[in-house]
VOVO-781308 format. One record per residue (C-alpha): residue number from 0; residue in one letter; x, y, z. Coordinates in steps of 0.25 Angstrom, whole numbers, plus 2048, in hexadecimal, padded with zeros to 3 digits. Layout:
BEGIN
NODE  num  residu    u    v    w
NODE  NUM       a    X    Y    Z
...
This chain:
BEGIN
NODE  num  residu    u    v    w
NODE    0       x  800  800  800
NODE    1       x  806  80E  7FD
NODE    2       x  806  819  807
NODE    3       x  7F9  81C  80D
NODE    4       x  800  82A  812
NODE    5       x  7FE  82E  802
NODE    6       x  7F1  830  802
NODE    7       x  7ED  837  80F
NODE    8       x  7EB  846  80C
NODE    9       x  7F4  850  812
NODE   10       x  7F6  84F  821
NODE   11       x  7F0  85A  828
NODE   12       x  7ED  856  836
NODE   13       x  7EE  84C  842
NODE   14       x  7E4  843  848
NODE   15       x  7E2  840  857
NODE   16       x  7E8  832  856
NODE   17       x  7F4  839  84D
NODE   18       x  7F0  836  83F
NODE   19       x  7F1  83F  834
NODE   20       x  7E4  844  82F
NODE   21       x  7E3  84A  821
NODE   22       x  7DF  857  81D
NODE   23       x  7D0  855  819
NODE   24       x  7CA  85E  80F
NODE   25       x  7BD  867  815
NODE   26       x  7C5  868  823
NODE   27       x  7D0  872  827
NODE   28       x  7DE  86E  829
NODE   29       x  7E4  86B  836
NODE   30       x  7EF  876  833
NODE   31       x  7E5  87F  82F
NODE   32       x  7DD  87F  83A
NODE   33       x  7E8  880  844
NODE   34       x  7F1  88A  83D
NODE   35       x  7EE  897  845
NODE   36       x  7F4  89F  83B
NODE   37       x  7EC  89C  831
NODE   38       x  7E0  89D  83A
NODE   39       x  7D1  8A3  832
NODE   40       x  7D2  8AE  83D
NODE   41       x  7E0  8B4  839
NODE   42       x  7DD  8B2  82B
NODE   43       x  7D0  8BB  82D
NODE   44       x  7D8  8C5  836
NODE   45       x  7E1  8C5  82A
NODE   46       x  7D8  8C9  81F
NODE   47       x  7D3  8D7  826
NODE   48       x  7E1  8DC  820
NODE   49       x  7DC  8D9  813
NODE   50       x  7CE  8DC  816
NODE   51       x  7CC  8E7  822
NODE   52       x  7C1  8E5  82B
NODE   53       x  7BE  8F4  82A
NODE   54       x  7BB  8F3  81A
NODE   55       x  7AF  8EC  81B
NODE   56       x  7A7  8FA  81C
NODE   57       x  7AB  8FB  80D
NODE   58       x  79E  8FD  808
NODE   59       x  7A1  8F7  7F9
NODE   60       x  798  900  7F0
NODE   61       x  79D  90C  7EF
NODE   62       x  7A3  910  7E0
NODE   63       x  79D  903  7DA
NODE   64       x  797  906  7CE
NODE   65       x  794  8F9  7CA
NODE   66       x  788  8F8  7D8
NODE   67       x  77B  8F7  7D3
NODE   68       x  770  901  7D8
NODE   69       x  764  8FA  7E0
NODE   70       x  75B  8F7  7D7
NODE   71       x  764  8F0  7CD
NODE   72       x  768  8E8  7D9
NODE   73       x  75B  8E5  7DA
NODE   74       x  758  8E0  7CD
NODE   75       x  764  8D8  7CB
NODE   76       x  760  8D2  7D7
NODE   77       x  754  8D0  7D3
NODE   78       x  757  8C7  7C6
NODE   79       x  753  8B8  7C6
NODE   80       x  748  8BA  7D0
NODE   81       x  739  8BA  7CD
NODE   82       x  737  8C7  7C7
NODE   83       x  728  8CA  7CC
NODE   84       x  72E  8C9  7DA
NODE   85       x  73B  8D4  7D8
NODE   86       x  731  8E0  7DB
NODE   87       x  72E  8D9  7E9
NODE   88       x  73D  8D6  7ED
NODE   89       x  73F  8E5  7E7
NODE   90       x  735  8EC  7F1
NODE   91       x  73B  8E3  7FD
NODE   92       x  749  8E7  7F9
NODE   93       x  742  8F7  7F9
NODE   94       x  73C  8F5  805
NODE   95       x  748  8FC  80F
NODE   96       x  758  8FB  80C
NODE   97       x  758  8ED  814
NODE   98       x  751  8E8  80C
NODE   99       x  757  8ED  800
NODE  100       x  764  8E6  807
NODE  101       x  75E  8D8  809
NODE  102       x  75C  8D9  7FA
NODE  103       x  766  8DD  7F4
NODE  104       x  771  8D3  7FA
NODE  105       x  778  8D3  7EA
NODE  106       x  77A  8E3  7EC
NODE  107       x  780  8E2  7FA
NODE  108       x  789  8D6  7F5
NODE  109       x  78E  8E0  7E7
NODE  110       x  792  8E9  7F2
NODE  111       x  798  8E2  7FC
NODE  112       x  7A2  8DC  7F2
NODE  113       x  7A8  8E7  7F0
NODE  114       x  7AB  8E8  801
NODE  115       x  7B6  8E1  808
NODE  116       x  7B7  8D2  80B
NODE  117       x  7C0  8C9  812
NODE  118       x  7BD  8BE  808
NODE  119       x  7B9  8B4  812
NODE  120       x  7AF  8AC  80C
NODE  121       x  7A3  8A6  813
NODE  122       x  794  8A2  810
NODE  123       x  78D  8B0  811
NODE  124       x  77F  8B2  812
NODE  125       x  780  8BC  807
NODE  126       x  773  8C4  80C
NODE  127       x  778  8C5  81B
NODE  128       x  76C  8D1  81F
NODE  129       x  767  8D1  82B
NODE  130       x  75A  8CC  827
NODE  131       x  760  8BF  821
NODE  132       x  762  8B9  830
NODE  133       x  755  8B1  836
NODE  134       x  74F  8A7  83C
NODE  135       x  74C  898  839
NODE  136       x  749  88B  83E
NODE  137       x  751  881  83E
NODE  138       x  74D  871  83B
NODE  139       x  748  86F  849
NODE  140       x  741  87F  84A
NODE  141       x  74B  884  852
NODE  142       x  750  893  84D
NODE  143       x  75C  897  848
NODE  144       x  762  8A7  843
NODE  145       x  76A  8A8  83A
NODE  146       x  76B  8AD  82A
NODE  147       x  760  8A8  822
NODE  148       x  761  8AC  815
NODE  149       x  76D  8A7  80C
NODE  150       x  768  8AB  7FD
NODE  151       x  774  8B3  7FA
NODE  152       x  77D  8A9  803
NODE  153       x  78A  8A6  7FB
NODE  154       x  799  8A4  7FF
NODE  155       x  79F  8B6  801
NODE  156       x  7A5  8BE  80A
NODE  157       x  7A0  8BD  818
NODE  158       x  7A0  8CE  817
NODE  159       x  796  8CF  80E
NODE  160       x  78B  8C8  818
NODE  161       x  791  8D1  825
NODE  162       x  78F  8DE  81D
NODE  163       x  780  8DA  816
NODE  164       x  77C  8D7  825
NODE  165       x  782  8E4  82B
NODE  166       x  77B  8EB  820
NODE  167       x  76F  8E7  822
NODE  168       x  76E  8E8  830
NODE  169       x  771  8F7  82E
NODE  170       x  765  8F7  824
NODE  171       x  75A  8EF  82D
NODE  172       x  75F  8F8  838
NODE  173       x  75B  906  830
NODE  174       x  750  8FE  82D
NODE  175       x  74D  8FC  83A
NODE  176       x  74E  90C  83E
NODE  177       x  75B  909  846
NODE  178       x  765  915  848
NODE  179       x  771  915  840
NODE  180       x  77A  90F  849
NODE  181       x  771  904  84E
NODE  182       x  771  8FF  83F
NODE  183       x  780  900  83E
NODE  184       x  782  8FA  84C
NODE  185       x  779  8EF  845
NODE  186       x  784  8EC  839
NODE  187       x  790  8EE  843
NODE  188       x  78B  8E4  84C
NODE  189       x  785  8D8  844
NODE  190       x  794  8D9  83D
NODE  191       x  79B  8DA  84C
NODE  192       x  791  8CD  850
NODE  193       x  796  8C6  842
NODE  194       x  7A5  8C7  846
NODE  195       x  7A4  8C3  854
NODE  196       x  79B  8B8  850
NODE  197       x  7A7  8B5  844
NODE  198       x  7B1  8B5  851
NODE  199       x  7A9  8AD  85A
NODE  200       x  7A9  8A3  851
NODE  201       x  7B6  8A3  84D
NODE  202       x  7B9  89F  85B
NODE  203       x  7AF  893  85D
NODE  204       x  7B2  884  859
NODE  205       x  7AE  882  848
NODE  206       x  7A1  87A  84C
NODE  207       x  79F  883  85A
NODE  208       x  79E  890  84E
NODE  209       x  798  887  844
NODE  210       x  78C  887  84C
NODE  211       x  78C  893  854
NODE  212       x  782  89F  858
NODE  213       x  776  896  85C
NODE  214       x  76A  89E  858
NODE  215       x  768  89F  869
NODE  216       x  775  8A5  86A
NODE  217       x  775  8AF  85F
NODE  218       x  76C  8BA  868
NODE  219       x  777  8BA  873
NODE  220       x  785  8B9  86B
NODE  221       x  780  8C4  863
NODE  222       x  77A  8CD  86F
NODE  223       x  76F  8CE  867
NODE  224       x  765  8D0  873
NODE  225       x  75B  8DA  86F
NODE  226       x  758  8D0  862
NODE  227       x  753  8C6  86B
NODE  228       x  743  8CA  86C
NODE  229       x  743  8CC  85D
NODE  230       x  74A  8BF  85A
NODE  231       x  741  8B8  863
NODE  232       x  735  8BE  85C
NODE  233       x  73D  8BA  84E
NODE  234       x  73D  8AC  853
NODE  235       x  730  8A8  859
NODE  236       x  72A  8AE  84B
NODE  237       x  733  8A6  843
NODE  238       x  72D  899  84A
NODE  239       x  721  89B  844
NODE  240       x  728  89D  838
NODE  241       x  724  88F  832
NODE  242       x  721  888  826
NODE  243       x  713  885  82C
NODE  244       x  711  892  830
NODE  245       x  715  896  821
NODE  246       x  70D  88B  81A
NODE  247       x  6FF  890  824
NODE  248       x  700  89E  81D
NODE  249       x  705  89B  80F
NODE  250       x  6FD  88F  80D
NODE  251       x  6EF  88A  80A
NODE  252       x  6EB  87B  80B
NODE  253       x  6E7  874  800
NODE  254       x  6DA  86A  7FD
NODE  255       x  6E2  860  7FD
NODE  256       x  6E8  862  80B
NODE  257       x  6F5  869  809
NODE  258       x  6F9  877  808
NODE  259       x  6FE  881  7FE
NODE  260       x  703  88E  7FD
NODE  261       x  6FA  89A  7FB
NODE  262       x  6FB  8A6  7F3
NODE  263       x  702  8B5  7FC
NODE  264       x  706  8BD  7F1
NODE  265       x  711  8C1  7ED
NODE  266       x  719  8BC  7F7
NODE  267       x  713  8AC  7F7
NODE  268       x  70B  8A7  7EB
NODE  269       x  708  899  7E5
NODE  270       x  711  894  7D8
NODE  271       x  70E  88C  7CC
NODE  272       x  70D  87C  7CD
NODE  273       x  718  879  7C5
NODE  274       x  720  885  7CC
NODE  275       x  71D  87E  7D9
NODE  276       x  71F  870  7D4
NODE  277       x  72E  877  7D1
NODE  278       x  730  879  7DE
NODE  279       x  72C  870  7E4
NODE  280       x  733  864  7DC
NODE  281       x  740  86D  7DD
NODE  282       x  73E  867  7EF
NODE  283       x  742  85B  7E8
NODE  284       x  752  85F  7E6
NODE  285       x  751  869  7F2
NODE  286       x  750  85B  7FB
NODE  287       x  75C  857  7F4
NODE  288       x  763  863  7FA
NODE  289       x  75F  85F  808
NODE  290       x  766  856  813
NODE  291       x  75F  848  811
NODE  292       x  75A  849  820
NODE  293       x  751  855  81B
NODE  294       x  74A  84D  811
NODE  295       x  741  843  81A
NODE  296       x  73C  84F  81E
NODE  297       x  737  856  813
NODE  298       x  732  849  80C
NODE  299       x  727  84A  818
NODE  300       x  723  857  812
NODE  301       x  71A  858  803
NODE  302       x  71B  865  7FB
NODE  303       x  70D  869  7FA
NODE  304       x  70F  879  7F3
NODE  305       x  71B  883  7EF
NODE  306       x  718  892  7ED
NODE  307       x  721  89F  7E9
NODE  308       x  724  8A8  7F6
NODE  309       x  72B  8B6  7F3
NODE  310       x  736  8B6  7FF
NODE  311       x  73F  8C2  805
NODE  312       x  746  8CD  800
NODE  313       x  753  8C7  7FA
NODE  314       x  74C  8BC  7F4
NODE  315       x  73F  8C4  7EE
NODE  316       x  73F  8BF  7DF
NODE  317       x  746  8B1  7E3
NODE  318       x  73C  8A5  7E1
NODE  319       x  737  89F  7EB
NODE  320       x  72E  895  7EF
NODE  321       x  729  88E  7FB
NODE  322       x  725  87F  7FB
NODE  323       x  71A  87A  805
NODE  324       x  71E  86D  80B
NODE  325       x  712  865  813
NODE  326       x  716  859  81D
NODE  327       x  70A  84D  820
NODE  328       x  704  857  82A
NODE  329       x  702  862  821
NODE  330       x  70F  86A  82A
NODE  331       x  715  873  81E
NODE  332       x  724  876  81B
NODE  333       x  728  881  811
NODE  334       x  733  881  809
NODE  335       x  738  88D  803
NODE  336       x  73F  88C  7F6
NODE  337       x  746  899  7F1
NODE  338       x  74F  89B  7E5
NODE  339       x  75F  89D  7E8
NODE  340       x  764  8A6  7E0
NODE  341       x  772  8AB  7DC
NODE  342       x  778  8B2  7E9
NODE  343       x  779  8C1  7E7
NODE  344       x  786  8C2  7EC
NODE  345       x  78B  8B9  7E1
NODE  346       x  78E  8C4  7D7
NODE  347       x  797  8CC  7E1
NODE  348       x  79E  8C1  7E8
NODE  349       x  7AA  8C0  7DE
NODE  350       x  7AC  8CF  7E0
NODE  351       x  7AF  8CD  7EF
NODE  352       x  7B9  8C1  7EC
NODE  353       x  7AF  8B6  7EE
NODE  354       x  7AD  8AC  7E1
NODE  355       x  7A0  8A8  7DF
NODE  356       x  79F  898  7DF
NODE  357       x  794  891  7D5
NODE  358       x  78A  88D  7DC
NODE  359       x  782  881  7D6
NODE  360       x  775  885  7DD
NODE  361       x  770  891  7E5
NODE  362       x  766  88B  7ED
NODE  363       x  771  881  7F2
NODE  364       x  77A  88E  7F4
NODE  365       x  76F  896  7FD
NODE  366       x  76F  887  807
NODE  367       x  77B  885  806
NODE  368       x  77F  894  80C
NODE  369       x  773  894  815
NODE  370       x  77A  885  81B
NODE  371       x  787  88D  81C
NODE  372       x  784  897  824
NODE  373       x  779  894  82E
NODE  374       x  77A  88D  839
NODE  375       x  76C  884  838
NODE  376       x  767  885  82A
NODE  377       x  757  881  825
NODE  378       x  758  872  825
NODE  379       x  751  871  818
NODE  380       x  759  87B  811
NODE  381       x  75C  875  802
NODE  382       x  75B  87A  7F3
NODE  383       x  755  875  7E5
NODE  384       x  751  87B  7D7
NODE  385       x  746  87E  7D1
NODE  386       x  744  881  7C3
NODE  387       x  752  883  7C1
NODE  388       x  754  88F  7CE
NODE  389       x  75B  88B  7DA
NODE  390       x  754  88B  7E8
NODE  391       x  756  88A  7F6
NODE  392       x  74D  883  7FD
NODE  393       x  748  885  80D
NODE  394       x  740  885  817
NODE  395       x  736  890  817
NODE  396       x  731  897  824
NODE  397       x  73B  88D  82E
NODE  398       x  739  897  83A
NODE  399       x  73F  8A1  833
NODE  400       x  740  8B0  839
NODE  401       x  746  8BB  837
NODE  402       x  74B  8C9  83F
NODE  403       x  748  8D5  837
NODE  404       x  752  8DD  83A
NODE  405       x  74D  8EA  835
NODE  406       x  742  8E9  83F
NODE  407       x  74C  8E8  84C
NODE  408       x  74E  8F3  855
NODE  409       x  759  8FB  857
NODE  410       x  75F  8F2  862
NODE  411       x  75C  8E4  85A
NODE  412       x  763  8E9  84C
NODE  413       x  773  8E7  853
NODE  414       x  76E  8DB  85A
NODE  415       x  769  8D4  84D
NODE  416       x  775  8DA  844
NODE  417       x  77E  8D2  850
NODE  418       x  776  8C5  84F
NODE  419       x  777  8C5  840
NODE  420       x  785  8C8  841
NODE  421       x  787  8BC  84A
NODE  422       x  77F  8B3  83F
NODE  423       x  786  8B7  833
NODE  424       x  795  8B3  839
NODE  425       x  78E  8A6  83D
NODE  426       x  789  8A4  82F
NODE  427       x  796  8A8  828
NODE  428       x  79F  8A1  832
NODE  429       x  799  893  82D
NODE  430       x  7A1  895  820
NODE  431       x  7AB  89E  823
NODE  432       x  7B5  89C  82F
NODE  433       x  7B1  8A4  83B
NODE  434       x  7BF  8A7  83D
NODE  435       x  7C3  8AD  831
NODE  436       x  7B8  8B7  832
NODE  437       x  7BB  8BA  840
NODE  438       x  7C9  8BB  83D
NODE  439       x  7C5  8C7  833
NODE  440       x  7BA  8CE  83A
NODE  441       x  7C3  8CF  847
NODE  442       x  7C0  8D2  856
NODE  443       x  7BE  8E2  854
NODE  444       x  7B1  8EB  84D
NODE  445       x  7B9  8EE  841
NODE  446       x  7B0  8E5  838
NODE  447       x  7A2  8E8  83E
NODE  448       x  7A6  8F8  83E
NODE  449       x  7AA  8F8  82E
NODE  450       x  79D  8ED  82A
NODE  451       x  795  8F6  832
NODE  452       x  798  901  829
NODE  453       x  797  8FA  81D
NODE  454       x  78A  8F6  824
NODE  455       x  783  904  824
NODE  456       x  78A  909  816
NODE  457       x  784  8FE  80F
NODE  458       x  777  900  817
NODE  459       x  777  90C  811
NODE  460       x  77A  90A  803
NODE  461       x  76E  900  804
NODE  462       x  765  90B  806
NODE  463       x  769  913  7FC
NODE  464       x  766  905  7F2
NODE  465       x  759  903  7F9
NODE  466       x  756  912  7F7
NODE  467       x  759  911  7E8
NODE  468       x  750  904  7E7
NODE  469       x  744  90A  7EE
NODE  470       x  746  916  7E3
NODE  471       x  746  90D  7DB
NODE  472       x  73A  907  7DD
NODE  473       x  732  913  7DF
NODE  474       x  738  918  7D1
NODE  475       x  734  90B  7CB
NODE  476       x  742  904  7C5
NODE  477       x  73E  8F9  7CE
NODE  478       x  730  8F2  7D2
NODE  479       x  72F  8EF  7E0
NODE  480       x  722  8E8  7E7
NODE  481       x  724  8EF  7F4
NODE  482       x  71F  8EB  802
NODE  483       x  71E  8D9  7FD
C-alpha cells in the first residue's frame, strides 16, 4: 500500500488525542482563529484609516447631474408593476415625506453610493425604515420583533441600512410633531444602540451572539422603557391578528360548505378562474421549496379560493395574491403570494464596489435574505412561479403587528430608533462578523455623530422630493389616487 499521508489535506490542527486534523472547507482555520494579529476586530480598526468614521455625514447628491427628479424615480420604479394600480402606490408615496421614503428605496440606494463605505459586505435588508420592524408569531404563537420586510434584501454594505434607518427615523419624527432635536437625538441613538449591540456581540461565544437579543430582553438592553405601554398595546393587537380572524372578514361561505373571498375594492377583489387555477397550482412547486417536516401539515389543509389583494406602499403595483386554505374543521390559513421582483439597490451596488451576483430566482433570494437575517423566520416561508414571475410565498396575518413610528410621542421616538438599532446589528451580525464591524464602529460617538448628520441632511433632501411629487400631482404630470 502506498503512503496514506499523501492523501490527507493539509495539516492544520490537533486533535484531543494528538492526531492531526485536516483543514475542512466551510470552517475557519486553527491559525486563523488563534492569530490575534489578524483578528476581525484589528482589521475593522484598521479600515477607519481608509474610510474615517466622521465621513459617513457625506450626503452623496450634491453635484450629481445624472439623479433623477422625484417623479422620474417614481416612474421607473413603477415599470413592470400593474399599471391601474401605479396611481394608488403614487398617492401613498405623496402622502407625507416618509412615505415618499419608504417608497423610493432605489433613489436613496442611487445616493448612497455615491457616500463612503467600509466595503464589509453582509446580507442587508436594503429597505431598513423604521416601519420595516414588526411583530409576528412564531410556529408555536409566540412573538417575536424584528425586521419583516426583505423585498429589497441582497448582499451590500452594512452603511446603506444604518443611514435608511437613521433617515427615516428623523422623517417619522417630523412627522410626529417632534422638536428638532428629538428627531436628531432619534438618528443618533438608533446608530449608537447598533454599535453597542455590534460590540456586544462581538464579545459573546458565536452561538451565544447567533441567538441573541431574546424579544423579552430587547426593552431592557436598549433602555427603551417609555415604549413599553405601546409595545404591549402592538402585541396584544397582533394576537388577534390571524388567519381566521382575516378569513371571517374577507370571506363568504359557500353553498356547498366552504368559503371564498368577497369582493373590498380596490384593495381586495376576486380574480378570473383560470387566474386562480394559476396560483394555486404554482402551491405545487412552493412545497418543494419547503423542509419536508412542513409538508404533512399542509397536506391537512385544501385550497378552496385565491383573490388579488393591493399590499403597502413599496409594493403597491406588485402582484399579489392571497390563497384560502380550509382544514376538516373549516379552520382557514391564508397564504400570501407576492411577486419578488429585482432589488432596487441592484443597479447601484457595483458603483459602491459590490458586484451583483446572478440570481436564479428572486422569490428564493427574498427567503433566503429573510432566513439570513432573523432570528426566528415564518416557518412556512417558501417561493414558486407563476405564469412565468417569481413569488414569494408566506403566511399572511401570523400575528403580525406593527409600531407606527410617526404616531410615537416625543419621548418613544429615541426609544424605538435605539430598539431598532439593536435589531438591525443582530440581523446583520448573522452574515457579517460582529467583530469586524465593532472593530470599525469603535468605543466612541464619532459614528453615530456623523450618521446623525447625514440623517437629518437627507431627511431633508427628501422633503424637497416629496414637495416636487406632491406639485406634481397637483399639476398633473403624474396621477395619484390619493387617501387608498
Amino acid at each position: 500500500m502506498g503512503d496514506i499521508r499523501a492523501a490527507v489535506p493539509a495539516q492544520r490542527g490537533t486533535g484531543g488525542d494528538g492526531a492531526r486534523i485536516p483543514e475542512v472547507p466551510g470552517f475557519a482555520s486553527v491559525e486563523r482563529v488563534r492569530t490575534a494579529g489578524d483578528s476581525p476586530k484589528a482589521r475593522g480598526k484598521a479600515l477607519r484609516d481608509r474610510v474615517p468614521r466622521s465621513s459617513h455625514d457625506a450626503p452623496g447628491t450634491s453635484g450629481d447631474a445624472g439623479r433623477p427628479d422625484a417623479v422620474r424615480a417614481v416612474e421607473e420604479s413603477s415599470r413592470g408593476r400593474v399599471p391601474a394600480l401605479t396611481p394608488i402606490r403614487v398617492g401613498r408615496m405623496a402622502a407625507t415625506p416618509f412615505a415618499f421614503l419608504r417608497g423610493s428605496a432605489g433613489l436613496m440606494a442611487h445616493d448612497l453610493a455615491g457616500t463612503p463605505v467600509t466595503g464589509i459586505s453582509a446580507q442587508i435588508c436594503g429597505d431598513a425604515h423604521a416601519a420595516n420592524f414588526g411583530l409576528y408569531g412564531d410556529a408555536r404563537g409566540r412573538l417575536m420583533i424584528d425586521l419583516n420586510d426583505f423585498d429589497e434584501t441582497v448582499t451590500g454594505p452594512w452603511e446603506w441600512d444604518v443611514k435608511r434607518l437613521a433617515t427615516s427615523l428623523v422623517l417619522a419624527g417630523r412627522e410626529a410633531g417632534a422638536d428638532e432635536d428629538v428627531c436628531r437625538a432619534a438618528a443618533f441613538d438608533a446608530v449608537g444602540a447598533y454599535r453597542r449591540t455590534m460590540r456586544l456581540l462581538a464579545k459573546l461565544p458565536v452561538a451565544d451572539a447567533w441567538n441573541a437579543i431574546a424579544d423579552e430582553e430587547l426593552v431592557s438592553h436598549t433602555d427603551a422603557r417609555d415604549l413599553l405601554g405601546t409595545l404591549e398595546r402592538v402585541s396584544e393587537k397582533a394576537r388577534n391578528n390571524t388567519s381566521a380572524r382575516f378569513a371571517a372578514k374577507a370571506t363568504e361561505e359557500c353553498p356547498d360548505g366552504g368559503r371564498r373571498f368577497v369582493d373590498a375594492p380596490p384593495v381586495l377583489r376576486r380574480v378570473p378562474d383560470a387566474e386562480a387555477a394559476a396560483v394555486a397550482a404554482s402551491l405545487g412547486a412552493y412545497l418543494e421549496t419547503l423542509p419536508e417536516d412542513r409538508l404533512p401539515l399542509l397536506a391537512r389543509y385544501a385550497i378552496h379560493d385565491v383573490a388579488f389583494r393591493v399590499v403597502g406602499t413599496g409594493s403597491v403595483g406588485t402582484r399579489s395574491y392571497v390563497v384560502l386554505l380550509l382544514d376538516h374543521r373549516g379552520e382557514p390559513l391564508v397564504l400570501q403570494v407576492k411577486e419578488a421582483r429585482p432589488s432596487a439597490l441592484l443597479p447601484h451596488l457595483p458603483r459602491a464596489g459590490f458586484p451583483v451576483a446572478e440570481v436564479a430566482h428572486e422569490g428564493r433570494r427574498v427567503v433566503l435574505g429573510q432566513k439570513r437575517m432573523q432570528v426566528v423566520s415564518d416557518s412556512l416561508l417558501g417561493w414558486t412561479t407563476v405564469e412565468g414571475r417569481p413569488y414569494q410565498v408566506r403566511q399572511f396575518r401570523n400575528r403580525k403587528g406593527s409600531v407606527d413610528p410617526a404616531a410615537l410621542s416625543a419621548d418613544q421616538v429615541d426609544d424605538y430608533g435605539r430598539m431598532t438599532g439593536a435589531l438591525l446589528a443582530r440581523a446583520h451580525a448573522h452574515s457579517a462578523d460582529p467583530r469586524l464591524i465593532a472593530g470599525y464602529c469603535g468605543k466612541n460617538e464619532e459614528l453615530d455623530e456623523a450618521v446623525a448628520r447625514f440623517a437629518v441632511a437627507y431627511a431633508d433632501r427628501t422633503e424637497a422630493d416629496h414637495a416636487d411629487l406632491l406639485a406634481a400631482v397637483r399639476g398633473g404630470r403624474i396621477a395619484a389616487e390619493l387617501g387608498v
